[in-house]
C-alpha positions as CSV (number, residue, x, y, z in Angstrom):
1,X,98.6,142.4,115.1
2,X,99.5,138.9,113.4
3,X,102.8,138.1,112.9
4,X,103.7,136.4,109.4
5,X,102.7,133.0,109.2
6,X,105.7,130.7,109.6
7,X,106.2,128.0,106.8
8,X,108.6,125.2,106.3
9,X,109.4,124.2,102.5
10,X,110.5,120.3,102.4
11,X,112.1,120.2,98.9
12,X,113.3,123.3,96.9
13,X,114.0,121.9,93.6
14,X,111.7,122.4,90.7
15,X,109.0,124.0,92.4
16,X,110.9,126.4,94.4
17,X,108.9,129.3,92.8
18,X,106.1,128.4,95.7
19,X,109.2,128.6,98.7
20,X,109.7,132.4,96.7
21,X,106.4,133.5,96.6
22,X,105.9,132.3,100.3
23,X,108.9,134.4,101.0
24,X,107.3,137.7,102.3
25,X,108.4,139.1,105.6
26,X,106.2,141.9,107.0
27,X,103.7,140.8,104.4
28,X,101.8,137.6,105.8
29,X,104.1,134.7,105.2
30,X,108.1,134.0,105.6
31,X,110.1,130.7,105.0
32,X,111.1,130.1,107.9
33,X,112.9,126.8,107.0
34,X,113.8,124.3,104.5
35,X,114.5,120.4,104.0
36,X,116.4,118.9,101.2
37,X,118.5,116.2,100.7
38,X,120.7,117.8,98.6
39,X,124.1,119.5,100.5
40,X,124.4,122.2,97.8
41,X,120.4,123.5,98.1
42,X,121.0,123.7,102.2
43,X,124.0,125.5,101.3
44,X,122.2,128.1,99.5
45,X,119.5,128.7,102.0
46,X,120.8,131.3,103.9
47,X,121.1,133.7,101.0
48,X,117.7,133.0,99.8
49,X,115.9,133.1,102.7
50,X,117.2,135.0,105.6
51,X,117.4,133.8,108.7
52,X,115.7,130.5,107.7
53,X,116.8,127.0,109.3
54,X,117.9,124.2,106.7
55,X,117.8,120.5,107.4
56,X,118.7,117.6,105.6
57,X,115.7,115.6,107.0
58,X,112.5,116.9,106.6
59,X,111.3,115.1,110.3
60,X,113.6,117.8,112.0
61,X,111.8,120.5,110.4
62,X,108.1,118.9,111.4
63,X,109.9,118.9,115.3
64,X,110.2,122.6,115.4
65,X,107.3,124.1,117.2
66,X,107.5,127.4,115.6
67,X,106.9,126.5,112.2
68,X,103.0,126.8,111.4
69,X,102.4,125.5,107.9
70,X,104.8,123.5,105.4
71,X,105.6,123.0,101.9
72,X,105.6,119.3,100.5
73,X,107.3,120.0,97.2
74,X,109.2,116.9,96.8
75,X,109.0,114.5,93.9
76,X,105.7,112.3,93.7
77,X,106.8,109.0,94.7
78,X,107.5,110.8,98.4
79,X,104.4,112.4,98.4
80,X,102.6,110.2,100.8
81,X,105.2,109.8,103.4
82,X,106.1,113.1,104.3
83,X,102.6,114.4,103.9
84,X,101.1,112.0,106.4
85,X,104.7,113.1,108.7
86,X,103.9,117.2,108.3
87,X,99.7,116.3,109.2
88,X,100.3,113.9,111.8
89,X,102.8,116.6,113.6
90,X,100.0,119.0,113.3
91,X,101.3,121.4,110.5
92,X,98.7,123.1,107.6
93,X,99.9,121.3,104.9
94,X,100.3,122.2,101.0
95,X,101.1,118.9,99.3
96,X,102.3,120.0,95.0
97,X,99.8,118.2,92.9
98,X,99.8,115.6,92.2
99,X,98.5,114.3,95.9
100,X,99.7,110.8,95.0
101,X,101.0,108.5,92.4
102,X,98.2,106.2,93.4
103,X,94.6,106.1,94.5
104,X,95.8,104.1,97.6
105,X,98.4,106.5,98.1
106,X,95.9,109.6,98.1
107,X,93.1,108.1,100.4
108,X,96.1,107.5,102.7
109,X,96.7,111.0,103.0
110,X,93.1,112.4,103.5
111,X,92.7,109.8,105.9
112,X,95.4,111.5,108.0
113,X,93.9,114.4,107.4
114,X,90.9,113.5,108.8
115,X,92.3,111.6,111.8
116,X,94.1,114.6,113.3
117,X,92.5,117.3,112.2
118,X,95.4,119.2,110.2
119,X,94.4,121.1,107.1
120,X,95.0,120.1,103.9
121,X,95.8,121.6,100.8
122,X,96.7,120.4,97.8
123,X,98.5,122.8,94.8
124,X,96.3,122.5,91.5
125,X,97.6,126.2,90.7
126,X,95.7,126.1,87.7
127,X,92.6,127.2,89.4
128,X,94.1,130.0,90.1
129,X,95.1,130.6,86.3
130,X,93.5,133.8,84.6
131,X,92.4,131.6,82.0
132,X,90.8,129.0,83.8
133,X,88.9,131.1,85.9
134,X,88.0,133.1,82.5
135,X,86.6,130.3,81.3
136,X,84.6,129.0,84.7
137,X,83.3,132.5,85.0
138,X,81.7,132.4,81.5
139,X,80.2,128.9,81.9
140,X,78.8,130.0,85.3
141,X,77.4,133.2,83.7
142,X,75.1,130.7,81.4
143,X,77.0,132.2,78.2
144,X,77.0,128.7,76.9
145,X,74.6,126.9,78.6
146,X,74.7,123.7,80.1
147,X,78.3,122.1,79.5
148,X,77.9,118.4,78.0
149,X,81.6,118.0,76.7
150,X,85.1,119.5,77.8
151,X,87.8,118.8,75.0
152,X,91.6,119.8,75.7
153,X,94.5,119.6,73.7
154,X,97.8,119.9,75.6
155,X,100.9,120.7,73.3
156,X,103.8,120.1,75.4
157,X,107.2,121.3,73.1
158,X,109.6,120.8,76.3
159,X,108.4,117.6,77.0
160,X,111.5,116.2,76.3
161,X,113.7,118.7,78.1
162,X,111.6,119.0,81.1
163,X,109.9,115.5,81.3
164,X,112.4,112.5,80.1
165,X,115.8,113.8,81.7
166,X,114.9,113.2,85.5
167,X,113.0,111.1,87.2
168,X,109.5,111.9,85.5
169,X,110.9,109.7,82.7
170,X,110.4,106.6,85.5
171,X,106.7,105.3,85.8
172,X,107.9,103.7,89.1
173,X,108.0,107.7,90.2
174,X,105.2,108.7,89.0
175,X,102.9,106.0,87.3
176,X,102.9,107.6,84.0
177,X,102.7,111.3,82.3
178,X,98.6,110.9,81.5
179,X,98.7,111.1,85.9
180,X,101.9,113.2,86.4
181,X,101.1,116.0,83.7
182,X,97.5,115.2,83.4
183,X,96.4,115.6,86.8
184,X,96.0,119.7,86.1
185,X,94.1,119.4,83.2
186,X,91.9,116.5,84.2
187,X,90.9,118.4,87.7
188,X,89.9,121.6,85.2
189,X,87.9,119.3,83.1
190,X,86.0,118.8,86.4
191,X,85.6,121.8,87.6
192,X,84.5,123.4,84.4
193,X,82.2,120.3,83.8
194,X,81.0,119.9,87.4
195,X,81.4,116.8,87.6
196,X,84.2,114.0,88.6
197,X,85.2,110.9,85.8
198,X,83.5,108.2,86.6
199,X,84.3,105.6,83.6
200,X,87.4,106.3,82.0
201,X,89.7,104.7,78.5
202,X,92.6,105.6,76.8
203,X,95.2,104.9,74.3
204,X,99.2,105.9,74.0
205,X,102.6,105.2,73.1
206,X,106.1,106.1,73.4
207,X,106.8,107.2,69.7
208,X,110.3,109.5,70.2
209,X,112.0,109.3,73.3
210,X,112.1,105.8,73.4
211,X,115.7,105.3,71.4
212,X,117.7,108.1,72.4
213,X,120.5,109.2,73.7
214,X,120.4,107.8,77.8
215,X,122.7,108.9,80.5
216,X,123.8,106.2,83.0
217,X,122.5,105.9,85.9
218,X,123.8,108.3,88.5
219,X,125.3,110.4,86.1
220,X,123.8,114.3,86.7
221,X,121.5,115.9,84.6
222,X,123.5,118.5,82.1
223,X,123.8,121.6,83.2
224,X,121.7,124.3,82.0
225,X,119.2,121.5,80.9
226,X,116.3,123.6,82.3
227,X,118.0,126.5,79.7
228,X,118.9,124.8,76.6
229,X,116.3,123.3,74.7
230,X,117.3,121.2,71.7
231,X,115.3,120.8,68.5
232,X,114.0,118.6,66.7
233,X,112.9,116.3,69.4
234,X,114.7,113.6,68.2
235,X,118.2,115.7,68.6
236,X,117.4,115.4,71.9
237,X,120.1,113.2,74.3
238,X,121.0,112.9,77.7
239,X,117.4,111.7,78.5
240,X,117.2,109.8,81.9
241,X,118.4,106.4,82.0
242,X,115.2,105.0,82.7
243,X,112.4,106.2,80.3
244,X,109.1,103.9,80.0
245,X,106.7,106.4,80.2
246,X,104.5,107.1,77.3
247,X,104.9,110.4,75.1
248,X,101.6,111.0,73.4
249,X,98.2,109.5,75.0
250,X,94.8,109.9,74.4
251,X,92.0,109.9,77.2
252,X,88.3,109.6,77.2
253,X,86.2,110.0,80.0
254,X,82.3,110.1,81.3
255,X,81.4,112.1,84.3
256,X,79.5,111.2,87.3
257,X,76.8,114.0,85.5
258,X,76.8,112.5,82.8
259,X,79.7,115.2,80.9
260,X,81.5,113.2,78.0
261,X,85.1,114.8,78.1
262,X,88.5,113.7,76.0
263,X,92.2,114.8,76.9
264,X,95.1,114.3,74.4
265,X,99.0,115.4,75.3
266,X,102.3,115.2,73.2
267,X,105.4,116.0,74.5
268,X,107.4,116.7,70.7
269,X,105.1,119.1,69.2
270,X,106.6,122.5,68.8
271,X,104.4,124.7,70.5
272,X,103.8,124.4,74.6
273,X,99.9,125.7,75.3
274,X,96.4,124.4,76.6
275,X,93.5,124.2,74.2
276,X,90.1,124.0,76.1
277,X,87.1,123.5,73.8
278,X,83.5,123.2,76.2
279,X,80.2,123.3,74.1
280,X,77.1,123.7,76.4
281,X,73.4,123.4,75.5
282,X,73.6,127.2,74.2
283,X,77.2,127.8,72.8
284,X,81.2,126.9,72.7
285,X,83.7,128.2,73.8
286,X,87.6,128.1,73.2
287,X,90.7,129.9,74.2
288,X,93.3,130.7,71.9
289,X,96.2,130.7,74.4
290,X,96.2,130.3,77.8
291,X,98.7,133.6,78.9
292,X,97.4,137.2,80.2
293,X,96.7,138.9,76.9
294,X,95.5,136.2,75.1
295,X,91.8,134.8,74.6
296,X,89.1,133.1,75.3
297,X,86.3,133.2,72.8
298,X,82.6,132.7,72.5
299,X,80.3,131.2,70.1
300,X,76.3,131.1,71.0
301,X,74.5,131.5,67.8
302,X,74.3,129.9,64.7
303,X,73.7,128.0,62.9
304,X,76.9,129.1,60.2
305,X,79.4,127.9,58.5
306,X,82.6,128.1,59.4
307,X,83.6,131.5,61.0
308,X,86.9,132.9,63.2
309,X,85.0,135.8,64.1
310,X,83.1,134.9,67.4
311,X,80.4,136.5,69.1
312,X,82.0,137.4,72.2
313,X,85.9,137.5,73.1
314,X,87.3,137.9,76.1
315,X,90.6,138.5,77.4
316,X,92.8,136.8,79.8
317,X,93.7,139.6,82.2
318,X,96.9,140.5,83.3
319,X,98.8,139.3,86.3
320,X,102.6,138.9,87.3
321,X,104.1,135.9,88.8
322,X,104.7,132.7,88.3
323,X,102.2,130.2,86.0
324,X,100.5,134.0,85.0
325,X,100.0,135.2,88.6
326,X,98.8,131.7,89.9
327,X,101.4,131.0,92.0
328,X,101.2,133.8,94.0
329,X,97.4,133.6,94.1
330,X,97.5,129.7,95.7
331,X,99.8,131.1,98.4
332,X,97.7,133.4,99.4
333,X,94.6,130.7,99.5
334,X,97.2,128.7,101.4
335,X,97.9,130.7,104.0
336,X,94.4,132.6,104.7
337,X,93.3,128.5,104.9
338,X,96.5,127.8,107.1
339,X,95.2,130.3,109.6
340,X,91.6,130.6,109.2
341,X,90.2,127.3,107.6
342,X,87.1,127.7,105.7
343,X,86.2,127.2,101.7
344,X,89.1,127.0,99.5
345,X,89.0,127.1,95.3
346,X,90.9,123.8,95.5
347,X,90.0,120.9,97.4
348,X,91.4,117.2,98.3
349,X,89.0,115.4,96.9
350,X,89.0,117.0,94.0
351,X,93.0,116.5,94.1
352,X,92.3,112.7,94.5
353,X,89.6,112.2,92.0
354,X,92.5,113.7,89.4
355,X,94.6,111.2,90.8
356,X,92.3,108.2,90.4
357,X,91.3,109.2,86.8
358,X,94.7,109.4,85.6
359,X,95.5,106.1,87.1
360,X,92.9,104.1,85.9
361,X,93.3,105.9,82.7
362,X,97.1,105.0,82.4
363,X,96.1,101.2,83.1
364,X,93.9,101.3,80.7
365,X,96.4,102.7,77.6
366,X,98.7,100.0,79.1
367,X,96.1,97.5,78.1
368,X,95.0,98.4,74.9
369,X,92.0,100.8,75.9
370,X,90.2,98.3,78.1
371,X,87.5,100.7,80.2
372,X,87.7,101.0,83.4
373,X,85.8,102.5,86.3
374,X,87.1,105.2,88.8
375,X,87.1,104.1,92.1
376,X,85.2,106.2,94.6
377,X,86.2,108.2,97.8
378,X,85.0,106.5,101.1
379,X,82.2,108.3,102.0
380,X,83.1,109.4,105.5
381,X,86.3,110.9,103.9
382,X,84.1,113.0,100.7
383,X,81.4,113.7,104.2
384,X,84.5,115.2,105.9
385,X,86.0,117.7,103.1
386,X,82.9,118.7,102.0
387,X,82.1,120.4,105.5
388,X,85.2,121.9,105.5
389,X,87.6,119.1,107.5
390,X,85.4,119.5,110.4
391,X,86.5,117.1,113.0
392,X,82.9,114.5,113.6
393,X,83.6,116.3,117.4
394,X,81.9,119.1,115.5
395,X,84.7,121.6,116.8
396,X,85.5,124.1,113.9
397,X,89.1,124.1,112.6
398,X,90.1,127.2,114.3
399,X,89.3,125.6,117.6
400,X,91.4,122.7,116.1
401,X,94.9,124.1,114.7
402,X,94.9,127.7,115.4
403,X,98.0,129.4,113.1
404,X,99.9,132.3,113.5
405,X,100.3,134.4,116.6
406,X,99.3,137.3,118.1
């Protein structure tokens, strides 16, 4: 028999729904310990985890033998660091999308990777969404032919509870929100499209959260400001009391295949859903919600008028969990690829090339839509992931960093 893998969470703070769904005894996986800098999280450990070890540095964690795989769910700015610390101690490692604030930053990173031989795995849970794989399993099908452009349309009505009250308001932490919130959406545009961004513009602003209301610095966040949501945007006060990240933006890009694709996010509308239009050499399609229960529909003849009726519609199935079921899902990938290696629906470089888009895209807004071009991975590294992080020794990753015990 195998015992439950072993897992370490470093940060438990926004994300700690992944620590949760980790937290399985007798069923495959078990936090097993935690790292956070805050006193009052450590404190709490013991109740939600059971016979877990908290630490206040996550380098004591990475000493203890017994943990097999870790967590990095800390805010983006650390992301590098503690990465390269968990796969240069030899853990499987799960770093939260996105991989890095920087393209420097996530080359860094696979680069450890690749030096010792510790698996890698970043958290774009949105492959793992019943809406996205919907939508991947129609194009695939040939339902709409040959993609040639993705459009999405991200309404984001918390924006300015969730985004511009903590340190996501500071570009210095994560570069900007076309990177921070982006990443998902620009790493589905690629895998729907097949292809990565090559040449990338875009234009944005900070139109409401700009002027208001600022708590000074150090103050704490207001309690229950993950609970109470305040309306009209521009009610909105106790924002962080540095905000210089943009609120609305608008992002083009062409693919490496030649896939024209646009991305457009605002964080005061009053509605908090994905729109994904991708028209093909046959057809379109488009979801109307992105939840179980809702739908994704299908247009592939014509030509009509206007019409809401479509020729196929398709439902997002159901699922339980966190992020509808996804959450749950990408732990499992984790840990089957913690113990076992082999192909995984996510993948580093896809990770990165998210990255590097939404950087070169945020430089570009910040100077007035000049184009810019997407730098590419280091061939050795994209050689590397694409066979699976096969050390060049040629030994397979179980020989590598076997996980779990027997």
């Amino acid at each position: 028999m195998t015992d439950d893998l072993r897992i370490g969470v470093i940060g438990l703070g926004l994300r700690r729904n992944l620590a949760v769904s980790a937290h399985r005894p007798g069923r495959g996986s078990v936090v097993a310990a935690v790292a956070d800098t805050d006193p009052a999280v450590r404190s709490g450990v013991p109740d939600r985890f059971p016979g877990a070890t908290a630490f206040g540095d996550h380098r004591a964690l990475l000493d203890d033998d017994t943990i097999d795989a870790v967590i990095v769910a800390t805010p983006d700015d650390t992301h590098e660091a503690v990465a390269r610390d968990a796969l240069e101690a030899g853990k499987a490692t799960y770093v939260e999308k996105p991989l890095g604030i920087t393209v420097e930053q996530c080359d860094t990173i696979l680069r450890t990777a690749h030096e010792t031989g510790s698996r890698l795995y970043v958290g774009h849970n949105m492959r793992h969404m019943g809406v996205v794989r919907l939508m991947r399993d129609i194009i695939a099908r040939g339902d709409i032919g040959e993609p040639k452009t993705v459009w999405v349309r991200h309404f984001v009505s918390y924006g300015g509870d969730y985004y511009f009250k903590d340190w996501h308001a500071d570009r210095r932490r994560t570069t900007g929100l076309l990177l921070q919130k982006a990443a998902h959406d620009i790493d589905v545009i690629h895998w729907l499209a097949g292809g990565y961004t090559q040449r990338v513009n875009a234009l944005g602003d900070l139109m409401v959260y700009g002027d208001l209301p600022r708590r000074a610095p150090g103050t704490p966040r207001p309690e229950g400001w993950l609970r109470q949501f305040e309306w009209p945007p521009r009610e909105r006060g106790n924002l962080h009391h540095i905000v210089d990240v943009e609120d609305v933006s608008v992002m083009n890009m062409r693919l490496d295949n030649g896939v024209v694709a646009a991305y457009q996010q605002c964080h005061f509308s009053p509605d908090y859903w994905r729109n994904y239009t991708v028209i093909g050499t046959e057809g379109r399609l488009e979801n109307f919600g992105d939840r179980p229960g809702d739908e994704v529909r299908v247009w592939n003849t014509g030509p009509t008028d206007y019409r809401a009726d479509a020729d196929a519609v398709h439902q997002v199935p159901d699922a339980h969990g966190g992020h509808g079921g996804a959450d749950e899902r990408i732990v499992d990938e984790f840990c089957r690829f913690a113990r076992d290696g082999g192909a995984t629906d996510t993948s580093p470089v896809a990770a990165r090339m998210s990255v590097a888009a939404g950087v070169m895209a945020t430089r570009s807004l910040r100077e007035n839509g000049t184009a810019y071009e997407v730098p590419p991975l280091d061939q050795d590294l994209a050689t590397y992931f694409a066979n699976g992080q096969q050390r060049p020794t040629g030994r397979s990753q179980e020989e590598q960093r076997p996980m779990g015990r027997t």
